[in-house]
C-alpha positions in Angstrom: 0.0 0.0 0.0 1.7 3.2 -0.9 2.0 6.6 1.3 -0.6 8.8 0.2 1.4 12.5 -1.2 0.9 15.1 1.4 -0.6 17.8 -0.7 -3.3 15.1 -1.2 -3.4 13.4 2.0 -7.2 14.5 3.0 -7.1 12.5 6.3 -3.9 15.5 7.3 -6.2 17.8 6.0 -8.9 17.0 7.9 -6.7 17.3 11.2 -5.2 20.1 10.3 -8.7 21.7 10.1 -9.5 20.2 13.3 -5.9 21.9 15.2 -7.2 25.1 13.1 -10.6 25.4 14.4 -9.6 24.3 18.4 -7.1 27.7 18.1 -10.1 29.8 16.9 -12.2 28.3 19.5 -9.4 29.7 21.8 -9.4 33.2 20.2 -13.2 34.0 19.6 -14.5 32.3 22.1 -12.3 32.6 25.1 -14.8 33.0 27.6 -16.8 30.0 26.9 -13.1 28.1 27.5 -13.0 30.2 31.2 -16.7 29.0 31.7 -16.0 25.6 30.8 -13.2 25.3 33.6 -15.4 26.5 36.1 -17.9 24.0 35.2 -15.6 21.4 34.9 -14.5 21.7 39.0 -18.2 21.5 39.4 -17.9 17.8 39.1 -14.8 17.8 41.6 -17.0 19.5 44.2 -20.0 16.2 43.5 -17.2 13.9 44.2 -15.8 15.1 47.1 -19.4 15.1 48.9 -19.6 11.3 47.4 -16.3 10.5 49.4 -17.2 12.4 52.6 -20.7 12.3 52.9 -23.1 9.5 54.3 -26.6 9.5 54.3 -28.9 9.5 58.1 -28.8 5.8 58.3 -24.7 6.2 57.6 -24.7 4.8 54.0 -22.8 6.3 51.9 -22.8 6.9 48.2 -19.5 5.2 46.8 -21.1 3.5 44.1 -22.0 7.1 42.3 -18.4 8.3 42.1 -17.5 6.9 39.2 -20.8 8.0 37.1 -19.1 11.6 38.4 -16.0 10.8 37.1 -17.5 9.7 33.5 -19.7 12.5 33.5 -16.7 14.7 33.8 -14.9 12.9 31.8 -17.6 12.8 28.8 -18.8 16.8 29.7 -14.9 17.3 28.8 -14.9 15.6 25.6 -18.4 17.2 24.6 -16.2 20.3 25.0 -13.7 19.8 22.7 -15.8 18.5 20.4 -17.5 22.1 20.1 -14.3 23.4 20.5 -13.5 21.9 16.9 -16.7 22.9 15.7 -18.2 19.5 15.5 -21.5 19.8 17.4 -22.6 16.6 16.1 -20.1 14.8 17.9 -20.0 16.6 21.1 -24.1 15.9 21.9 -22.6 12.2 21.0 -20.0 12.1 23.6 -22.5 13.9 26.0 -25.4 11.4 25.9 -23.7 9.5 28.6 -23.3 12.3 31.1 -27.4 12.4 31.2 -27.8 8.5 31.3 -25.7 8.5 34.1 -27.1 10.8 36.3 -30.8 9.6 35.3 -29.1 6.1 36.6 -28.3 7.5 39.7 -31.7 8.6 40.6 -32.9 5.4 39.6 -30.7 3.8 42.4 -31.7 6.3 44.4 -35.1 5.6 44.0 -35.1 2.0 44.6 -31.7 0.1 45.3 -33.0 -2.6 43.5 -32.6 -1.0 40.1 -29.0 -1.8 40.8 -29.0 -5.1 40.1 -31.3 -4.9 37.1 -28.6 -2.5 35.8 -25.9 -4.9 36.8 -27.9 -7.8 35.4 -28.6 -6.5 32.0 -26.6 -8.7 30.0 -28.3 -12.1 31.8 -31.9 -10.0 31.8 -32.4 -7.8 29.2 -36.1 -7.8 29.0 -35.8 -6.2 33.1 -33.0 -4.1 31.7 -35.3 -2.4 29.3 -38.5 -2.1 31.3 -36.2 -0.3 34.0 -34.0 1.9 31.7 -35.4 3.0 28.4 -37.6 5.7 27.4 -39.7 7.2 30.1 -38.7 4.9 32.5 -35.5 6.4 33.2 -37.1 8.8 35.1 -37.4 9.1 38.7 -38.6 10.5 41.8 -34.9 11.2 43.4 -33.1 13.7 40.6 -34.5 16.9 40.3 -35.7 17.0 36.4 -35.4 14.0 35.4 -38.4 14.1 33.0 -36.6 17.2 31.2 -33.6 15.7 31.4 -34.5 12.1 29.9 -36.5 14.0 27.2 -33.4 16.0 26.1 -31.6 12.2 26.3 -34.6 11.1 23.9 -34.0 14.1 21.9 -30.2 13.7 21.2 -30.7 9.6 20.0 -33.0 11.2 17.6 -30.9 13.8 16.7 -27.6 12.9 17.0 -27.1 8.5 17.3 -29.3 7.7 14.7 -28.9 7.8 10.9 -32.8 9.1 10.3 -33.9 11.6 7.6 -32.6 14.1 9.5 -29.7 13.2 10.1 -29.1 12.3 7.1 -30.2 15.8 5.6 -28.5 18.1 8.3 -25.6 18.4 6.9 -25.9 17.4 3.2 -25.7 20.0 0.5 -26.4 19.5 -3.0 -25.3 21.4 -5.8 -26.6 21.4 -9.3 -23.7 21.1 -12.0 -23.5 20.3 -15.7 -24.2 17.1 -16.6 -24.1 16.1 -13.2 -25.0 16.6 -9.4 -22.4 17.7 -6.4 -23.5 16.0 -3.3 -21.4 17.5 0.2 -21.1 16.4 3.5 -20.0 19.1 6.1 -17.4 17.8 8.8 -18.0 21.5 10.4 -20.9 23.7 12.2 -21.2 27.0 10.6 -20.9 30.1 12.8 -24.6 30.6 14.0 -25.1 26.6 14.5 -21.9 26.6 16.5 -23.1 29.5 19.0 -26.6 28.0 19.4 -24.9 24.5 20.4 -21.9 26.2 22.3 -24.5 27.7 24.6 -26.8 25.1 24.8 -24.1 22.4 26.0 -22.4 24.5 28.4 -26.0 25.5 29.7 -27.1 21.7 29.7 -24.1 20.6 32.0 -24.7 23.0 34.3 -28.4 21.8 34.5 -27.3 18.1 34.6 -24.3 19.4 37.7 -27.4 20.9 39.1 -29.8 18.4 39.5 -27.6 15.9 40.1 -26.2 18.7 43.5 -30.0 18.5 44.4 -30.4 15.1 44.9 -27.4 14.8 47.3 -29.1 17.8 49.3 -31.8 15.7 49.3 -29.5 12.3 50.6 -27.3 13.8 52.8 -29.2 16.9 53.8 -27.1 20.0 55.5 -25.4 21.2 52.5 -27.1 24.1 51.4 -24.4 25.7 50.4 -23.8 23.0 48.3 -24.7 24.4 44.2 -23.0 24.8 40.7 -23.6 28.7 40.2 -26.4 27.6 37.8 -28.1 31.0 38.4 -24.9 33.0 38.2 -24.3 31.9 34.9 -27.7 32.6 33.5 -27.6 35.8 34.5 -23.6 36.5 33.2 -24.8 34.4 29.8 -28.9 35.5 29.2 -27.7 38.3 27.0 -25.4 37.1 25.4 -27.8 34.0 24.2 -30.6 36.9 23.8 -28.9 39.2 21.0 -27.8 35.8 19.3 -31.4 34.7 19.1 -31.9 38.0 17.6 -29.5 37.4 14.9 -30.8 33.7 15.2 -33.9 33.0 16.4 -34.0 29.6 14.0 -31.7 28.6 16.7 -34.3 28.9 19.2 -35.4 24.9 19.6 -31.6 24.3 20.2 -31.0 26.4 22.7 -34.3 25.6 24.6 -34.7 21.8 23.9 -31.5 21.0 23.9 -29.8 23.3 26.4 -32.7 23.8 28.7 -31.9 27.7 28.7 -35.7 28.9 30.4 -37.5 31.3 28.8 -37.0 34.2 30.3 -33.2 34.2 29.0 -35.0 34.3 25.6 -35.4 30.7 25.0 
């Protein structure tokens, strides 16, 4: 098999792009690389309650520390997925940060739904009448319902290969004799701002709800949050005069993000 000339390699170029766009990312949008750092130690803060913390019967929570430690470590990857304008690919790698904290509050709910999730493999047919769809949902984490309907919304989106998917990022264009067919590798300006915001916001919402339900646990840590509110109000107009140059992006930024209304959502 012979080496592939560099002036032709498309596979370099294609990196090349993606080194280009993660120094951009730096440049333009600087501050959405400072908020991501704070949200990162977010998930530090989770952890550290899950190693210190037990419950009023003195349980602890061991078993959630490492879906905090994948969450982090999938919120991270999200992010530089975003960061090289590939939106596509960071709600991919996010998908699991939700599933695991709905699967904590369906421990939390009934400690039973541990060993269906531990079983699947010997029971699926539990598995899946525990854990898919609606059913992820529970009593213990604060928005769960939103939170497994934005889960829904990303298989549809993002994992499956469905019309829309297959449309999103397909551009046809008329020639001579012929017909150009293109796939884009890259978001365009406005869809990378609308997704940008709406995955930063949605961590901070998962962070959130997820710092909620150990309130709830271990009780007497009130001071105990994410700064969900702080950055809505630092953020809200910045995601309001980009729906004004945007408001297509609207449904992203609501349904995917979770930003509320009032922030122009």
């Amino acid at each position: 098999m012979g080496v592939v000339p560099i002036s032709s390699n498309d596979v370099l170029e294609y990196r090349n792009r993606l080194a280009f766009n993660r120094e951009f990312f730096l440049l333009k949008y600087g501050f959405a690389f400072h908020a991501f750092t704070q949200i990162d130690s977010n998930f530090n803060v989770l952890g550290q309650i899950l190693q210190s913390k037990k419950d009023k019967n003195g349980k602890s929570r061991v078993s959630f520390i490492p879906f905090v430690l994948l969450m982090q470590r999938q919120a991270r990857a999200a992010f530089e997925g975003i960061s090289s304008f590939q939106s596509y690919e960071a709600w991919v790698l996010l998908r699991p940060c939700l599933e695991a904290a709905l699967i904590m509050g369906k421990w939390e709910d009934d400690p039973q739904n541990c060993n269906i999730w531990k079983n699947r493999a010997e029971d699926r047919e539990a598995y899946w009448k525990t854990y898919t769809g609606r059913k992820l949902r529970s009593t213990a984490l604060p928005r769960s319902d939103r939170l497994q309907t934005v889960l829904s919304r990303i298989n549809d989106d993002f994992i499956h290969a469905n019309p829309d998917y297959y449309l999103r990022h397909t551009k046809i264009q008329p020639q001579v004799e012929t017909v150009g067919i293109l796939v884009h590798y890259f978001d365009d300006a406005a869809d990378h701002e609308a997704h940008l915001h709406a995955v930063l916001h949605l961590i901070l919402v998962v962070q959130d709800s997820a710092a909620g339900m150990l309130r709830q646990i271990f009780g007497g840590l009130d001071p105990l949050t994410v700064a969900l509110d702080v950055y809505e109000n630092e953020f809200a107009p910045r995601v309001r005069k980009f729906l004004e140059r945007s408001p297509s992006h609207k449904t992203v930024l609501a349904e995917l993000g979770l930003w509320p209304e009032e922030a122009g959502a």
